[in-house]
N, C-alpha and C positions, 0 to 999 in steps of 0.2 A: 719448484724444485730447489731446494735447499744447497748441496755440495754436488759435486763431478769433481772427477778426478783423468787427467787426461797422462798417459804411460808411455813415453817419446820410444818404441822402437825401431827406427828406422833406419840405423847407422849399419855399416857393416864393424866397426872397429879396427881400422888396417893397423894401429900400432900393436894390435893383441898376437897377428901373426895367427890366427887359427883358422880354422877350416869353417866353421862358423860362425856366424857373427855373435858376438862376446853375449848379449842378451839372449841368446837360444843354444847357450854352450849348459852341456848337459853335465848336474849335479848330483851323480846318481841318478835316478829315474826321474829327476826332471828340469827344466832349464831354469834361468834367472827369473823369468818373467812368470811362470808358476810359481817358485818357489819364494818370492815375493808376495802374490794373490793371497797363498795359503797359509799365509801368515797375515793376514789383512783382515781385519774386522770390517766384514761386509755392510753394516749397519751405517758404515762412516760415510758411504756417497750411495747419495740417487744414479749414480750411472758412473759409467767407466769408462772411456773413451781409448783404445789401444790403438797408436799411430805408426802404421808399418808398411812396407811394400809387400803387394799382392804375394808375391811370389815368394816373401818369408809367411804370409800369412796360411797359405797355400800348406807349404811346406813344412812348417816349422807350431802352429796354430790353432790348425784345423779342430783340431776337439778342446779346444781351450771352453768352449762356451758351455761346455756340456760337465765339464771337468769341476767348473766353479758357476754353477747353474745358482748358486747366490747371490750374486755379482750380477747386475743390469750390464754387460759388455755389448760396448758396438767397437768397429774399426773403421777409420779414418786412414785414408792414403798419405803416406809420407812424401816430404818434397826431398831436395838435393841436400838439403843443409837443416842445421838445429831449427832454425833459426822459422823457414818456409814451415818445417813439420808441424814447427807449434800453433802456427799463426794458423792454418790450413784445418791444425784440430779444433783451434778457437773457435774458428768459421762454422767448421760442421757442429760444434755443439751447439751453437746460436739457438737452433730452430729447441731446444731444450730448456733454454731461460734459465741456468742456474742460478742463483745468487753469489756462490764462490766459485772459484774451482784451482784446485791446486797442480800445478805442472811436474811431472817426476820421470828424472833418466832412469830409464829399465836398467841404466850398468848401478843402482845403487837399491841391492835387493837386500839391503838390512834395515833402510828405512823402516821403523818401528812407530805399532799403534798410538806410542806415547808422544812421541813426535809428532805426528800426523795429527792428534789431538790436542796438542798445543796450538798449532798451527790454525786448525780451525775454532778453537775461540780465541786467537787473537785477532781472527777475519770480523770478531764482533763488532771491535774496538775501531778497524784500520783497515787501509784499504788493498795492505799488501803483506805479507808477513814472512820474510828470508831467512831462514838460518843460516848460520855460519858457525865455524870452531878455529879456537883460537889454540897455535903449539906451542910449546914452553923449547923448543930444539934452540941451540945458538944458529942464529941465519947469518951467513954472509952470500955476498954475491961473486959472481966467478970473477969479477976484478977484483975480488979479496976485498969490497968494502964491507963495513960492518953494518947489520941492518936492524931497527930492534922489532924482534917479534909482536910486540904488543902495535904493533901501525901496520900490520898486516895479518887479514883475517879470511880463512878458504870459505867460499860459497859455498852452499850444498843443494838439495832440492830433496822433496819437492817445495817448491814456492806455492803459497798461497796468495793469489788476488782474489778481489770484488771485480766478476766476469763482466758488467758492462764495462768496466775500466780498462783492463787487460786486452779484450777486443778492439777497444777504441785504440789504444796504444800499437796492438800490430796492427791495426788497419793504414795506420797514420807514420807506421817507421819504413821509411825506404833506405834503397844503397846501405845496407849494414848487415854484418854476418856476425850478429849477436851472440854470442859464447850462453846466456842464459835468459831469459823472462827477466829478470830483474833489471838488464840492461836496455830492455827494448823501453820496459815499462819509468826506467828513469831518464831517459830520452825524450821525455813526451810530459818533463816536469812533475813528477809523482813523485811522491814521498816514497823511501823503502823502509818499511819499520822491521828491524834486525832483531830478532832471538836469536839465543843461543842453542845452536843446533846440539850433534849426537858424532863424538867420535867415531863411532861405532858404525854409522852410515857413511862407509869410504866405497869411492866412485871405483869400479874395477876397466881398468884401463889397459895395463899391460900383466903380461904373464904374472908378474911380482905381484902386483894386487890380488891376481886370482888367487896365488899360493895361500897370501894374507888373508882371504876371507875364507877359506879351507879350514883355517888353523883358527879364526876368528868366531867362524861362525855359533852361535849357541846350540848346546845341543837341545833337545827335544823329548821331554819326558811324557810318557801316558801308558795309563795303567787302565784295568780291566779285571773284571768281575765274571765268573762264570758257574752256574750252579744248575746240578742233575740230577735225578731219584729215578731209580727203578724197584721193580716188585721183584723177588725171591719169586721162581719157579722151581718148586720143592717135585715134581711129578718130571723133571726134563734129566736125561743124562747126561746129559753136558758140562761142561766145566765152565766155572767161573771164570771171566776175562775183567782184569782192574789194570790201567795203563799197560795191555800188553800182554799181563804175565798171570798164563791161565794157573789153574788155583784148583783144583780136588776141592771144590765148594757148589752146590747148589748154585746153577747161574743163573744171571738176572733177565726180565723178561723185556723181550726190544724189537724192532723191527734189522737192526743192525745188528752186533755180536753185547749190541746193548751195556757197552764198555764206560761208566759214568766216571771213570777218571779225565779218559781222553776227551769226553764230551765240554766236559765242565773247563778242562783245560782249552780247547777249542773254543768255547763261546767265550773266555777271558781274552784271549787273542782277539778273536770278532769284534770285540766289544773296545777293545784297546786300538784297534784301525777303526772306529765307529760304522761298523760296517752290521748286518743283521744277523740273526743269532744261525747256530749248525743248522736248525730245522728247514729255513730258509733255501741252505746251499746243498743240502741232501735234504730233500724231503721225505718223511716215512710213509709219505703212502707212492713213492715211486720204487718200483718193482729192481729196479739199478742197487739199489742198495742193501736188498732185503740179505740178510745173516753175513752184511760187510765186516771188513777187517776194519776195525776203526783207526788203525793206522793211515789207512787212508786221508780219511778229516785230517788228522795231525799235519802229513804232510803237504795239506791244500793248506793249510794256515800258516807254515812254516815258508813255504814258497810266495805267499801274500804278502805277509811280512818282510819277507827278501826284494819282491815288487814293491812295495811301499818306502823302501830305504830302512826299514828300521830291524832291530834286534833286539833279541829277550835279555833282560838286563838280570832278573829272577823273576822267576817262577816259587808260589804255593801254593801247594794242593792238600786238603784236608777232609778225608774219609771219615764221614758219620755210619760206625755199623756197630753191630753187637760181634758178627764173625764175621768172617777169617780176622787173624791176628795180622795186622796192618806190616808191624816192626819187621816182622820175617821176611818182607815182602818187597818191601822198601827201597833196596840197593838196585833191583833186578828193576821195579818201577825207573826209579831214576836213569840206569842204564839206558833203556829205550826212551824215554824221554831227553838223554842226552842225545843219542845219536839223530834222532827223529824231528829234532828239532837245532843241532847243531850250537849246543852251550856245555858249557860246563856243568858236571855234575854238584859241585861244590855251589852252584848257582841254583841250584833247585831241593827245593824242602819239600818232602812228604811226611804230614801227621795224620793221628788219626783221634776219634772220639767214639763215647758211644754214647747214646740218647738215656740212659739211666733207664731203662725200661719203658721208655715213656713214646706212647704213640704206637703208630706202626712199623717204623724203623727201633725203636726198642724194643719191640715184641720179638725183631728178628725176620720182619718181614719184607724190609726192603735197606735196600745200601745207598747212600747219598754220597757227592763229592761237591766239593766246593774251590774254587781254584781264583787265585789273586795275582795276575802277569804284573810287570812294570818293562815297560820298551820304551829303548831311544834311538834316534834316529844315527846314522854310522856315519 
């Protein structure tokens, strides 16, 4: 086993003053320590080690395994202090033999893939690898002396050691309530080979910090593709349904109201949470659905997205047909897809084409939609 990476939750946080402890203080729909995972490049460790008490584990946890089922996670029991947790997670990853393994407080959930892969190729070189950042602020100390910033530098995590080394170190440090790994481990005569950490990666501590990573954090772009054809039913009375807005047009043939704007717009959402396509979540051969409003879909996807954190930033949708005339149509589309989905109309484009005669949608015989989302997270 190559990397591990061990995830210290086991603090409560008392100077955060909150009802929960700061690592499982919810960000939207989900806490620090998810919303860390889900930005982690799983490929980076053979295992995961999350050090916590039962009773957050319990509580606060429980479907973590299932959530990031890419992720090798196990958990390890937290002791009283930083200091026990770590040493206690060393111990249990023993029986794992990594070659590295990097230590990370769950209060610093912006640690970034870039850092984390510095980190470990500088474990190639060395046997330890710290970051740290350095601030340009005038320091003085409350006796008003002057201090220069450049002779003081903040730690950060996660620290990367070489795991026999690390082990031997907290096996070997007594009487001492180490503030980090770095301290245990230069206690025990070990070199600390210092990188330059990540601004960016600040420890959330008290309230002020939480605010600061709110206002800090990156947002989250991802986009989605969704495309739908049905056949012209020229023998049916029924009217044409396109996002919504029935149409005095020959309708198209479906197990639903066979609506290929909302489709195509649905599976661009689906596709945009990497989730599986409409057929999936309605299926057409279940009886539940047969001559549905596809409004429906729309608003299962609108609601997912609002579970997911995120929102439609724009929306395109673009009608391949020979008839109905698209342009006339247009505002009333938009309409319902504003309300239905909760954006701005101004934020959604409907065009439309037609196939030049060519095929069977140029002949006239069937209507296509084609639909391009972009969502970011709120």
């Amino acid at each position: 086993m190559k990397n591990a990476l061990i995830l210290l939750a086991g603090g409560v946080g008392e100077r955060l003053t909150t009802k929960d402890p700061k690592q499982f203080l919810k960000i939207r729909s989900t806490n620090l320590i998810e919303y860390f995972l889900s930005n982690l490049d799983s490929r980076l460790f053979d295992i995961i080690i999350i050090a916590t008490k039962p009773i957050f584990r319990k509580k606060y946890l429980s479907s973590l395994k299932k959530k990031f089922n890419q992720h090798n996670i196990k958990f390890s029991i937290s002791g009283n202090t930083r200091q026990i947790s770590s040493k206690k997670s060393v111990n249990f990853l023993k029986k794992y033999n990594p070659e590295n393994v990097l230590i990370h407080d769950s209060a610093r959930p912006l640690a970034d893939n870039h850092l984390i892969k510095r980190i470990i190729n500088c474990l190639n070189k060395h046997d330890s690898c710290i970051p740290f950042v350095l601030y340009n602020d005038f320091i003085k100390s409350k006796k008003n002396e002057m201090l220069n910033p450049k002779n003081i530098i903040n730690i950060q995590t996660p620290q990367g050691f070489n795991f026999k080394k690390i082990y031997k170190a907290h096996k070997y440090a007594t009487n001492i309530n180490a503030k980090d790994d770095s301290s245990v481990f230069e206690l025990q005569n070990q070199k600390l080979k210092m990188i330059r950490g990540d601004i960016i990666n600040i420890k959330i501590t008290t309230k002020n910090d939480l605010e600061y990573f709110n206002r800090l954090k990156l947002k989250e772009f991802r986009s989605g593709i969704g495309y739908d054809v049905h056949a012209l039913n020229f023998n049916s009375n029924k009217k044409l349904t396109l996002c919504g807005v029935k149409i005095l047009h020959p309708p198209l043939v479906g197990h639903s109201d066979a609506d290929v704007g909302y489709h195509a717009v649905c599976d661009s959402i689906l596709g945009s949470l990497s989730m599986k396509d409409i057929g999936f979540h309605f299926n057409n051969k279940n009886k539940k659905w047969k001559n549905s409003d596809s409004k429906i879909f729309i608003k299962f996807c609108a609601k997912t997205l609002t579970l997911a954190g995120f929102k439609i930033v724009n929306l395109d949708i673009n009608f391949i047909c020979e008839t109905p005339n698209i342009s006339k149509l247009r505002n009333l589309m938009k309409k319902n897809l504003s309300t239905l989905l909760n954006i701005s109309i101004k934020n959604i484009s409907i065009k439309a084409t037609t196939n030049e005669k060519i095929g069977f949608i140029g002949r006239g015989e069937a209507i296509a939609a084609e639909s391009i989302v972009q969502i970011a997270n709120e």
